[in-house]
C-alpha positions as CSV (number, residue, x, y, z in Angstrom):
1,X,-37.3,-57.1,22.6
2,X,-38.8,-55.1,20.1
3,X,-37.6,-51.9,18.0
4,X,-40.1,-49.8,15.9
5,X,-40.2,-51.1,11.9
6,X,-37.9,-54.1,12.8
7,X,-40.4,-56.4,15.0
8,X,-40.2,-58.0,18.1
9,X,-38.1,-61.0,19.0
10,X,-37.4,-63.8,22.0
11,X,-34.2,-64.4,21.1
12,X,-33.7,-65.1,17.7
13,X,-37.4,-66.3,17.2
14,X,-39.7,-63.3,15.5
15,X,-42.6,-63.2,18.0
16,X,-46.4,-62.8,16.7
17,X,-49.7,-62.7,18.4
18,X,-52.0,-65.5,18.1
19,X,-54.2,-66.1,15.2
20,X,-57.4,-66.8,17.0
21,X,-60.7,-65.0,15.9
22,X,-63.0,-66.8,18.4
23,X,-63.2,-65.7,21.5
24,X,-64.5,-68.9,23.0
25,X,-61.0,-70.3,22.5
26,X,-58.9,-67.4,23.7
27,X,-56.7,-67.4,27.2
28,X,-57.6,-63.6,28.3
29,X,-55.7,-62.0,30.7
30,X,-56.1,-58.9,32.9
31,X,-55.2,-57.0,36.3
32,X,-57.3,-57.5,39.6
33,X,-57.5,-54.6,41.9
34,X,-55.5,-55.2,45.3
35,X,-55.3,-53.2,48.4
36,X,-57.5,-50.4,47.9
37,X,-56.3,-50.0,44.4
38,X,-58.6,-49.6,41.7
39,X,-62.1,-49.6,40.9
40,X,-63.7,-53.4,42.0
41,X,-67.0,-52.3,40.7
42,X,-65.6,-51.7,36.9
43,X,-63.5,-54.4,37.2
44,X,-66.6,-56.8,38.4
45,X,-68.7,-55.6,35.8
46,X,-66.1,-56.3,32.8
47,X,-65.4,-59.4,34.4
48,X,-68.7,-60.4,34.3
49,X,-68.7,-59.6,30.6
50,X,-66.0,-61.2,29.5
51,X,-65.8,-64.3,31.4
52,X,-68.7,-66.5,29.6
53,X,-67.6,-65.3,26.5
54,X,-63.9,-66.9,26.5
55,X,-62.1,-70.2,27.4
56,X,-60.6,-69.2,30.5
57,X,-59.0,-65.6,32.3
58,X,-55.7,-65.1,34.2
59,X,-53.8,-62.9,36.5
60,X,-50.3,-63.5,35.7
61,X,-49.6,-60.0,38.1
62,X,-47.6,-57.7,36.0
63,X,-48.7,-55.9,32.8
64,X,-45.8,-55.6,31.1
65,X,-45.3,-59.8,30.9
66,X,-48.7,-60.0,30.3
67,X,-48.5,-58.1,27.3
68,X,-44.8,-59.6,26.1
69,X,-47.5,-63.3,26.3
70,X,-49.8,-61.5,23.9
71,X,-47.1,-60.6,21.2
72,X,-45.7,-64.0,21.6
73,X,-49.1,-65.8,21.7
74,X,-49.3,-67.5,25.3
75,X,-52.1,-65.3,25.6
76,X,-54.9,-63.8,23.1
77,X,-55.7,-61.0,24.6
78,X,-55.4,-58.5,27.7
79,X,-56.5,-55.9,29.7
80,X,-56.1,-53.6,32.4
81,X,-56.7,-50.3,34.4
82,X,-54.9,-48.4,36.3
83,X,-51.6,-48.6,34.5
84,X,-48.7,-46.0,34.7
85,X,-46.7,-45.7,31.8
86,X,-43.9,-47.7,32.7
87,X,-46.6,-50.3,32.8
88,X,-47.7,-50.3,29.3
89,X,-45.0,-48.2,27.2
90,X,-42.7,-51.1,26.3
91,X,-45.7,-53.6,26.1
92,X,-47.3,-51.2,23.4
93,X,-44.3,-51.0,21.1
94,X,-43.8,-54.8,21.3
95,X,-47.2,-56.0,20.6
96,X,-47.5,-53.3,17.7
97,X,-44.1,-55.0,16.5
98,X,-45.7,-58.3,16.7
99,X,-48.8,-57.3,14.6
100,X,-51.1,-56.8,17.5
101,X,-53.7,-54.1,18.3
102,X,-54.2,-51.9,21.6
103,X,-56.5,-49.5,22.2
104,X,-58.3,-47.6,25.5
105,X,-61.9,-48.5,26.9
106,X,-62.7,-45.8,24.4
107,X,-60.8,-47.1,21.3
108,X,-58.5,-45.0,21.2
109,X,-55.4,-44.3,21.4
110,X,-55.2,-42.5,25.1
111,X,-54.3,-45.7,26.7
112,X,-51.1,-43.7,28.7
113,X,-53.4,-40.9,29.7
114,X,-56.7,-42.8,30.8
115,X,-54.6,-45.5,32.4
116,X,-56.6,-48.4,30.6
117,X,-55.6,-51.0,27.8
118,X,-57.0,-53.5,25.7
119,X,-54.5,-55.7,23.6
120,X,-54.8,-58.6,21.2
121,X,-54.8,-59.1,17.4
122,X,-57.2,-57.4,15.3
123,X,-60.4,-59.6,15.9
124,X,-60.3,-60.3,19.1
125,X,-58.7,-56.7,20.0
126,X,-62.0,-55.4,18.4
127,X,-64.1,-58.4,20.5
128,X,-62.8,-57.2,23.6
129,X,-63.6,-53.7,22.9
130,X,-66.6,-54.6,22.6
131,X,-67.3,-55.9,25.5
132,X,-66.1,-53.8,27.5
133,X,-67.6,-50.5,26.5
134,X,-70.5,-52.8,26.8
135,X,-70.1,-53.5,30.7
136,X,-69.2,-49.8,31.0
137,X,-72.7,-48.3,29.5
């Protein structure tokens, strides 16, 4: 759980993204598209970027844990498209609480109304960023 100005907790333990700055050692993980849903092109493309740049991606399958392994450091980083706001609201709060990052494709903060989110502490936030505006040009 997390509450603005007061952190965010498993329990009793205070919860905090990982410290990693290389990406070459960070667990990324992300949304695929199913069923007809999203764009596989994008997705192929950022994919394709990020993958030989980090130790390994998953699919857990839902963003909301996905973020909640961010803040608590199972994962480095994450993103996604797609995403409604009961997706990502709680998963914004709670990284933010556990001194994480997020941002939009764009770097922004319109990651409700573009429907796209990249997470992760500061470094590799900003490394992710990176490469995916990269895939996009």
């Amino acid at each position: 759980w997390a509450e603005k100005g007061r952190g965010a907790w498993l329990q009793t333990q205070r919860l905090r993204v990982s410290g990693r700055r290389d990406l070459n050692d960070c667990l990324i993980a992300t949304g695929i598209p199913y069923l007809g849903h999203g764009d596989r092109a994008q997705f192929n493309s950022i994919l394709n970027a990020v993958m030989p740049e980090v130790a390994g991606v998953r699919r857990f399958g839902a963003a909301s844990l996905d973020m909640a392994w961010v803040a608590a450091g199972r994962f480095d980083g994450f993103w996604e498209t797609g995403l409604s706001y009961w997706d990502i609201a709680a998963g914004i709060l709670i990284i933010k609480e556990a001194g994480g990052f997020v941002s939009d494709f764009r770097g922004s903060d319109g990651m409700v109304g573009r429907r796209e989110i990249i997470v992760g502490n500061q470094s590799i936030q900003s490394r992710l960023h990176k490469l995916i505006a990269g895939a996009l040009r």
